[in-house]
Z-matrix of the N, CA and C atoms (Angstrom, degrees):
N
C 1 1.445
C 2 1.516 1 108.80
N 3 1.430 2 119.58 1 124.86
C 4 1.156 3 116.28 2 161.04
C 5 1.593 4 133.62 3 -117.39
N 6 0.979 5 118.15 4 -171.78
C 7 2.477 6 106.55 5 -163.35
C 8 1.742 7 82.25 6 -79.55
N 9 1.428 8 132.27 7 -25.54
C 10 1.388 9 123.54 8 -154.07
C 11 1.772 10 95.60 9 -76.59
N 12 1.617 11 104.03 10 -48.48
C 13 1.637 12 112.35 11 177.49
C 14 1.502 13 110.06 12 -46.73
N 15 1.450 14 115.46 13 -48.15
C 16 1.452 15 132.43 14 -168.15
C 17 1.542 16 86.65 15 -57.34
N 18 0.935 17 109.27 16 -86.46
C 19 2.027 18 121.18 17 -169.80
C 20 1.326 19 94.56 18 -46.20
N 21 1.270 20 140.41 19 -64.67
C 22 1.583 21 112.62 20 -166.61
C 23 1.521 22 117.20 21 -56.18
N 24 1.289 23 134.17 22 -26.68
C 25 1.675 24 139.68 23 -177.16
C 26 1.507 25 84.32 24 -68.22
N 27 1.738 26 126.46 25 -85.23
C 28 1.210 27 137.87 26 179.95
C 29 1.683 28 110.96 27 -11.66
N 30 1.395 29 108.26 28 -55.66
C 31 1.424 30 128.55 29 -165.14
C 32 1.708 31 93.52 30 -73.69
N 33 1.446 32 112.44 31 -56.41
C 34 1.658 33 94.53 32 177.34
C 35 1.265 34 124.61 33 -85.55
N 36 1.837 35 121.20 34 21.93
C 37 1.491 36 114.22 35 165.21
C 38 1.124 37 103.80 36 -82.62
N 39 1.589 38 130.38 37 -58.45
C 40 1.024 39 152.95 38 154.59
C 41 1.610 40 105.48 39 12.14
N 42 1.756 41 95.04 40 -82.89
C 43 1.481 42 104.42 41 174.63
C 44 1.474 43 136.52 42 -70.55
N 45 1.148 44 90.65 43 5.88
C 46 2.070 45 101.42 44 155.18
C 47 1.010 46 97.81 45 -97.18
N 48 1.295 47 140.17 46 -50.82
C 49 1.064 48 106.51 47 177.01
C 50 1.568 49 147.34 48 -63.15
N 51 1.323 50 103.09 49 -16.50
C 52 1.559 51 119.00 50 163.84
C 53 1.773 52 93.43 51 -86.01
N 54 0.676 53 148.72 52 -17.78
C 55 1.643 54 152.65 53 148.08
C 56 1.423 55 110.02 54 -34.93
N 57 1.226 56 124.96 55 -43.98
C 58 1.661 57 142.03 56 -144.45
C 59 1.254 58 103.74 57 -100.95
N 60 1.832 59 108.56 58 -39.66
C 61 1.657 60 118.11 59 -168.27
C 62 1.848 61 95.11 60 -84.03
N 63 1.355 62 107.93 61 -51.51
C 64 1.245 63 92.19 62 172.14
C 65 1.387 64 132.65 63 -37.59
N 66 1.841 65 115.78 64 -67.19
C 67 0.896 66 130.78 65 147.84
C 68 1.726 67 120.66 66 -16.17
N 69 1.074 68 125.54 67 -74.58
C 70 1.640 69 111.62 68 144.80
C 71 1.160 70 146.82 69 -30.19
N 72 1.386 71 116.88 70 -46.60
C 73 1.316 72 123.63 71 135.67
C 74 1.347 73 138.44 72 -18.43
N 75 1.376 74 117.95 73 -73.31
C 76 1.297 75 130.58 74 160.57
C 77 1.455 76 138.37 75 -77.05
N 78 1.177 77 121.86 76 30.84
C 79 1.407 78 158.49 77 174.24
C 80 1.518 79 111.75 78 72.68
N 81 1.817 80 121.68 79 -1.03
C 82 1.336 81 128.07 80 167.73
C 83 1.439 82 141.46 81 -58.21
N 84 1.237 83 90.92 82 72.26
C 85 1.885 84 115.78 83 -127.38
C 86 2.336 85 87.22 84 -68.18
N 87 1.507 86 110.31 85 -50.65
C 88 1.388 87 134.40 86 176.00
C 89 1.781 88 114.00 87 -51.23
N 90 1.337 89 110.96 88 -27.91
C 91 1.243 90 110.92 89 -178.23
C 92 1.709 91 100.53 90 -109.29
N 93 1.305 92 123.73 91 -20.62
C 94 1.293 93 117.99 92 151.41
C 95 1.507 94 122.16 93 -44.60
N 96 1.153 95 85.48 94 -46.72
C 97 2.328 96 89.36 95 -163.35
C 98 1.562 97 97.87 96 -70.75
N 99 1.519 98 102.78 97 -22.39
C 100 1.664 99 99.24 98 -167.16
C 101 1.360 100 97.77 99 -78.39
N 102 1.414 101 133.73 100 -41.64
C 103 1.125 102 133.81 101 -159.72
C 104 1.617 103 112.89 102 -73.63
N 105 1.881 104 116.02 103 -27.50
C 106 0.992 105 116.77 104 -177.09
C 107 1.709 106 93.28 105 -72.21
N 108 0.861 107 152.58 106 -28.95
C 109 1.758 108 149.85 107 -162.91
C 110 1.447 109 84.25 108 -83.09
N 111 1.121 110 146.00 109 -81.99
C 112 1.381 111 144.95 110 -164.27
C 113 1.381 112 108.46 111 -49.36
N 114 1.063 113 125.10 112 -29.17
C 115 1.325 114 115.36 113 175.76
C 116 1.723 115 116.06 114 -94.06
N 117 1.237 116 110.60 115 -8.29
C 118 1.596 117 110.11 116 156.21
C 119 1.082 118 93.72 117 -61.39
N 120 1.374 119 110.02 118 -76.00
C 121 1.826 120 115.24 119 -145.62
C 122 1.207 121 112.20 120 -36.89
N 123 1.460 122 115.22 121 -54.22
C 124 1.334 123 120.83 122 -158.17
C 125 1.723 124 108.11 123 -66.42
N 126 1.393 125 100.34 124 -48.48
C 127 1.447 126 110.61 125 168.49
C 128 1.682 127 109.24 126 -27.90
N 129 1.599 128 99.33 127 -80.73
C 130 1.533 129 107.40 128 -169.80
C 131 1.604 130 116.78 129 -60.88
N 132 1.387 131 100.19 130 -6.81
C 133 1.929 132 99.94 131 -177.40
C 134 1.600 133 90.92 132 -101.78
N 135 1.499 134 121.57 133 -0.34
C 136 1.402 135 100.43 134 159.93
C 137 1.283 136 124.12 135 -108.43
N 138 1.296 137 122.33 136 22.84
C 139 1.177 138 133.44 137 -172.71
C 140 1.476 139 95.97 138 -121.50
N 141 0.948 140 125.32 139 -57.78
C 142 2.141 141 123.21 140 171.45
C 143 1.940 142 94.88 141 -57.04
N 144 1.084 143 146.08 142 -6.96
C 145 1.391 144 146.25 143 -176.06
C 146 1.190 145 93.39 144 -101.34
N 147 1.349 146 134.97 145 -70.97
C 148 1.944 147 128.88 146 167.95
C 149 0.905 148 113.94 147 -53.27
N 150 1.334 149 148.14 148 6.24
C 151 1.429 150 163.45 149 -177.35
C 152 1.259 151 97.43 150 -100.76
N 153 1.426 152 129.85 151 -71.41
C 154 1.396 153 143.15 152 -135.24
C 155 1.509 154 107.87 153 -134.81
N 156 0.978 155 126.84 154 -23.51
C 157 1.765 156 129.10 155 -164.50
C 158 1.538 157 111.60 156 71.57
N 159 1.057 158 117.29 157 14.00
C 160 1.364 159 131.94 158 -168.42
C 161 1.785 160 114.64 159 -105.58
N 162 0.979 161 118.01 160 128.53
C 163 1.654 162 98.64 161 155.16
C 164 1.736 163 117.37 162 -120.48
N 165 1.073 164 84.32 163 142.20
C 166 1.763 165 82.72 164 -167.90
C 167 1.398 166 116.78 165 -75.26
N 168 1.468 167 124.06 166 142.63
C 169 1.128 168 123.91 167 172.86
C 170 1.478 169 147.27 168 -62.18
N 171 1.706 170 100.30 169 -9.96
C 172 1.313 171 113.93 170 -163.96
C 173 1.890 172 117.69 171 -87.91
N 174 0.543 173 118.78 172 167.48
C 175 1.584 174 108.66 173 165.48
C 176 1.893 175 122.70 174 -113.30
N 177 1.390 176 116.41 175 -16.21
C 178 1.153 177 118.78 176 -172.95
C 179 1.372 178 110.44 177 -71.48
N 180 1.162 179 122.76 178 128.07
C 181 2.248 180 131.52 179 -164.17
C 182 1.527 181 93.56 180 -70.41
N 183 1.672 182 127.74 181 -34.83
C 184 1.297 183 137.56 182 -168.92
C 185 1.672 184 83.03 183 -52.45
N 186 1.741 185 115.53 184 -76.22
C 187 0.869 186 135.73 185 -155.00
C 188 1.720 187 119.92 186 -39.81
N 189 1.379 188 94.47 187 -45.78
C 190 1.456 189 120.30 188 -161.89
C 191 1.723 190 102.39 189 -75.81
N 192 1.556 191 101.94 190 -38.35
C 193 1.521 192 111.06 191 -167.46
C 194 1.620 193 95.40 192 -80.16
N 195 1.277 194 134.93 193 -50.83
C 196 1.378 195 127.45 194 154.79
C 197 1.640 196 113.47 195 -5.64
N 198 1.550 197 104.74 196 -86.16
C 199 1.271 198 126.83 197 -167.23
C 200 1.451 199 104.94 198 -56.41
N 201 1.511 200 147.69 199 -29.20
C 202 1.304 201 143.58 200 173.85
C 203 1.809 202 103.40 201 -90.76
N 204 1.179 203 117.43 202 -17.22
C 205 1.693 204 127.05 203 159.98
C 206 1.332 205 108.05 204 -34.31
N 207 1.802 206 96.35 205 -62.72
C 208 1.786 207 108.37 206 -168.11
C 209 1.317 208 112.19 207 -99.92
N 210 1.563 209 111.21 208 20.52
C 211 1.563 210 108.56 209 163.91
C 212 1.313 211 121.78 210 -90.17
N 213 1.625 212 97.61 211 -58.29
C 214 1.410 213 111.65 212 157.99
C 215 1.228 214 142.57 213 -46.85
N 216 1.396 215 104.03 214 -34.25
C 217 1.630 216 114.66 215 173.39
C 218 1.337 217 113.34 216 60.13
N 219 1.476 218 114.19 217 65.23
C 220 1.436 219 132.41 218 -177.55
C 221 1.748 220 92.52 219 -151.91
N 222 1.266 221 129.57 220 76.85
C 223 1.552 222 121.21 221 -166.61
C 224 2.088 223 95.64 222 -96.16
N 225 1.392 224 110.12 223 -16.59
C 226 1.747 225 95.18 224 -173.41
C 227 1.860 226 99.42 225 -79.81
N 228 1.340 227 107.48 226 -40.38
C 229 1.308 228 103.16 227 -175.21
C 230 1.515 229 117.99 228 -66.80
N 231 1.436 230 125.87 229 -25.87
C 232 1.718 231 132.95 230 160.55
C 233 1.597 232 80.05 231 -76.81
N 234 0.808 233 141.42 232 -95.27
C 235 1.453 234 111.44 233 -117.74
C 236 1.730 235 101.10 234 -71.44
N 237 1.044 236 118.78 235 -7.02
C 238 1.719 237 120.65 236 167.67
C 239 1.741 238 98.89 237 -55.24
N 240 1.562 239 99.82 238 -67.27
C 241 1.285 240 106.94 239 -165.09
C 242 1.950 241 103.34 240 -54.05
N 243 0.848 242 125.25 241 -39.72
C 244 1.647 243 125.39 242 -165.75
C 245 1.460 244 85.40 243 -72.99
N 246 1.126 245 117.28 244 -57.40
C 247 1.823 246 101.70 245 -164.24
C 248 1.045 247 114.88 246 -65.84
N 249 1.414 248 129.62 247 -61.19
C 250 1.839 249 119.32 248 168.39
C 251 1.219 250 113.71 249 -51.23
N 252 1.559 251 143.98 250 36.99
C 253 1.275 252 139.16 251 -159.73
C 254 1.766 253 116.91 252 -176.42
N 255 1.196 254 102.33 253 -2.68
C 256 1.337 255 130.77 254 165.34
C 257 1.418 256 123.01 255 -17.47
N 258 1.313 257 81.48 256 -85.17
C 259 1.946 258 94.91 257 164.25
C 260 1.244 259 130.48 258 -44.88
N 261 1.169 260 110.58 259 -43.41
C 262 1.491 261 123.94 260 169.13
C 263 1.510 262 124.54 261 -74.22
N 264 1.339 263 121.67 262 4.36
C 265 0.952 264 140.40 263 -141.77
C 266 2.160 265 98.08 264 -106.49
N 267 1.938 266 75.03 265 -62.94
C 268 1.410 267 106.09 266 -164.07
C 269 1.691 268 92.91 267 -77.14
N 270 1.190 269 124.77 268 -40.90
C 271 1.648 270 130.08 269 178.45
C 272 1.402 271 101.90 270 -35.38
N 273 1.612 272 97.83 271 -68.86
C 274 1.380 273 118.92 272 -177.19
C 275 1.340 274 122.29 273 -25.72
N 276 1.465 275 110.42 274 -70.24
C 277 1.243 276 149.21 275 144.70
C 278 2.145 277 102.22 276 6.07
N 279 1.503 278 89.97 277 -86.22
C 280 1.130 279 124.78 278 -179.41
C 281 1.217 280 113.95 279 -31.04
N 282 1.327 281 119.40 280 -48.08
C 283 1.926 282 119.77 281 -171.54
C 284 1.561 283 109.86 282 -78.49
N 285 1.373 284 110.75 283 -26.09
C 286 1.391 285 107.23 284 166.43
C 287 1.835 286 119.34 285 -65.24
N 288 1.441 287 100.96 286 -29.18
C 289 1.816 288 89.04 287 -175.67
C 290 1.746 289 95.54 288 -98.60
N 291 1.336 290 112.98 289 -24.83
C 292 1.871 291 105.96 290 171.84
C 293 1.588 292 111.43 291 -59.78
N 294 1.322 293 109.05 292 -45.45
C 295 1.813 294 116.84 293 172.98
C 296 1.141 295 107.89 294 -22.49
N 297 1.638 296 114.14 295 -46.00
C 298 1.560 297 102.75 296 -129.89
C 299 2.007 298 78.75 297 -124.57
N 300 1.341 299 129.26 298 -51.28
C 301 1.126 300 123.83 299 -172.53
C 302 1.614 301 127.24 300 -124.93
N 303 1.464 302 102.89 301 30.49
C 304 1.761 303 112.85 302 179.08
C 305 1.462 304 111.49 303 -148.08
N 306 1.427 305 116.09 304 123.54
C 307 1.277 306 116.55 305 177.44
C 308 1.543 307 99.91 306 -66.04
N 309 1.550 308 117.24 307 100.09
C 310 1.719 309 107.80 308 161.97
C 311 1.714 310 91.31 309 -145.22
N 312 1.659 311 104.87 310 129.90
C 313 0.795 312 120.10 311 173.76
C 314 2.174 313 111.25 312 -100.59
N 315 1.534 314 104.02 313 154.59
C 316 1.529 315 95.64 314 -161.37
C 317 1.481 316 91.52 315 -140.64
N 318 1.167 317 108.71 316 126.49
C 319 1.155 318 147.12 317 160.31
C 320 2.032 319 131.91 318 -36.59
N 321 1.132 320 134.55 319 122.02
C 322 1.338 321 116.27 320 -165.86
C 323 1.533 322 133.11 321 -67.09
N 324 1.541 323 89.78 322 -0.27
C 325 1.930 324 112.80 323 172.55
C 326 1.397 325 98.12 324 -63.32
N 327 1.535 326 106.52 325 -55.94
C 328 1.727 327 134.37 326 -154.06
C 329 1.404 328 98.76 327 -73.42
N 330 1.592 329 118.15 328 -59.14
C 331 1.747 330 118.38 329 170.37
C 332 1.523 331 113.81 330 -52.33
N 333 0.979 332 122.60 331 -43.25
C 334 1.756 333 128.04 332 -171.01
C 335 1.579 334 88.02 333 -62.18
N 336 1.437 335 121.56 334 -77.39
C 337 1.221 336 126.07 335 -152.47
C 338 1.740 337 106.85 336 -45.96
N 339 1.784 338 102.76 337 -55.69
C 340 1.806 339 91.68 338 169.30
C 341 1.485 340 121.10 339 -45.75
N 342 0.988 341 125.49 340 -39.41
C 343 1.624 342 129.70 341 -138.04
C 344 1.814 343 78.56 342 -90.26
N 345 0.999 344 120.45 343 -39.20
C 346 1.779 345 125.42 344 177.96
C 347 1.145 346 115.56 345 -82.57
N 348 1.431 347 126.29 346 4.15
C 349 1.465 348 124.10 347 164.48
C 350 1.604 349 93.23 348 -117.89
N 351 1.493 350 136.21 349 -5.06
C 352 1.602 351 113.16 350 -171.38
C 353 1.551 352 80.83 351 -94.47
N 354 1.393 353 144.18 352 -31.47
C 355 1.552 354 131.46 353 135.87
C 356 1.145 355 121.63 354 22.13
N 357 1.075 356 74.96 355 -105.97
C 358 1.896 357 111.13 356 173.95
C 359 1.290 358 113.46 357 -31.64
N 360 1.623 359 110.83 358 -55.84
C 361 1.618 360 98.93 359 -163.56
C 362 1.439 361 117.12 360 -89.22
N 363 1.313 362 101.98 361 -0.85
C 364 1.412 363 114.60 362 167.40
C 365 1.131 364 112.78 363 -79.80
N 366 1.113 365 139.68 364 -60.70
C 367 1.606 366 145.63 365 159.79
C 368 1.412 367 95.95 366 -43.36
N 369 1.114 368 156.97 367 -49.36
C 370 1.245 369 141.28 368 -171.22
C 371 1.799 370 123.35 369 -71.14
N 372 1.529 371 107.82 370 -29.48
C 373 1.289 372 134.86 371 163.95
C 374 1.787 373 104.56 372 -49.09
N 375 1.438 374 101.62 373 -71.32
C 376 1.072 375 134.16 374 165.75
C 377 2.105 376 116.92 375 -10.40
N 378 0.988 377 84.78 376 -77.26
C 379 1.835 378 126.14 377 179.76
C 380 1.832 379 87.11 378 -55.23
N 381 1.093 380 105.52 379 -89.75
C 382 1.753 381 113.92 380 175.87
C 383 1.198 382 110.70 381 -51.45
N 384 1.088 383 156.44 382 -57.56
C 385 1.436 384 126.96 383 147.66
C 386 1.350 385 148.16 384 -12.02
N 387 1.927 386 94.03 385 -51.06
C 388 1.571 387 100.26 386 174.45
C 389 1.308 388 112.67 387 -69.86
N 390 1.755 389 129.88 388 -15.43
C 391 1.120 390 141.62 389 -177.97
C 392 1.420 391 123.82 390 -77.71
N 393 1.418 392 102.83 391 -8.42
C 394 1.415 393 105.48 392 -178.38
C 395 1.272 394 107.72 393 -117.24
């Protein structure tokens, strides 16, 4: 593992997520919501990878945010953040397996709101990180 590997994942969560706002932007309300989930993941699988030299295989944010829980070793402040955040969690969740195998189309209430919580949990990653 090297800081360049670390920053390029980092560097392309980032840019889904400016991917997502665009995508919002231009009324692509379905490839927004998707992009905000991809840009967690990648985020948090590059942060358990500068952690570990590892990148994890899984795709679920539940999953991933778990696994950087018990890296960091800050488990009241994740599990604060997962429980007031729940819903958004599992939504999140959701556009990655609708993407690929459910006709559900989403709305720019529904895209805004992801794209403002994959935000969040990045900045929240962020914050708990600098703490450790």
């Amino acid at each position: 593992m090297s800081h360049n590997e670390v920053a390029l994942l980092r560097d392309r969560a980032l840019r889904m997520l400016g991917s997502g706002r665009r995508s919002l932007h231009e009324g692509d309300y379905d490839i927004a919501a998707f992009m905000a989930d991809q840009a967690v993941q990648l985020y948090l699988k590059s942060v358990i990878f500068e952690l570990t030299g590892e990148v994890p295989r899984v795709h679920a944010v539940r999953q991933l945010i778990s696994a950087l829980k018990d890296l960091l070793d800050n488990p009241n402040l994740f599990d604060d953040f997962v429980r007031e955040n729940r819903s958004l969690f599992i939504r999140l969740e959701e556009t990655y397996i609708s993407s690929r195998y459910m006709p559900r189309r989403y709305d720019r209430e529904e895209a805004e709101e992801l794209l403002d919580f994959a935000e969040k949990v990045i900045k929240f990653v962020n914050s708990v990180k600098g703490k450790g």
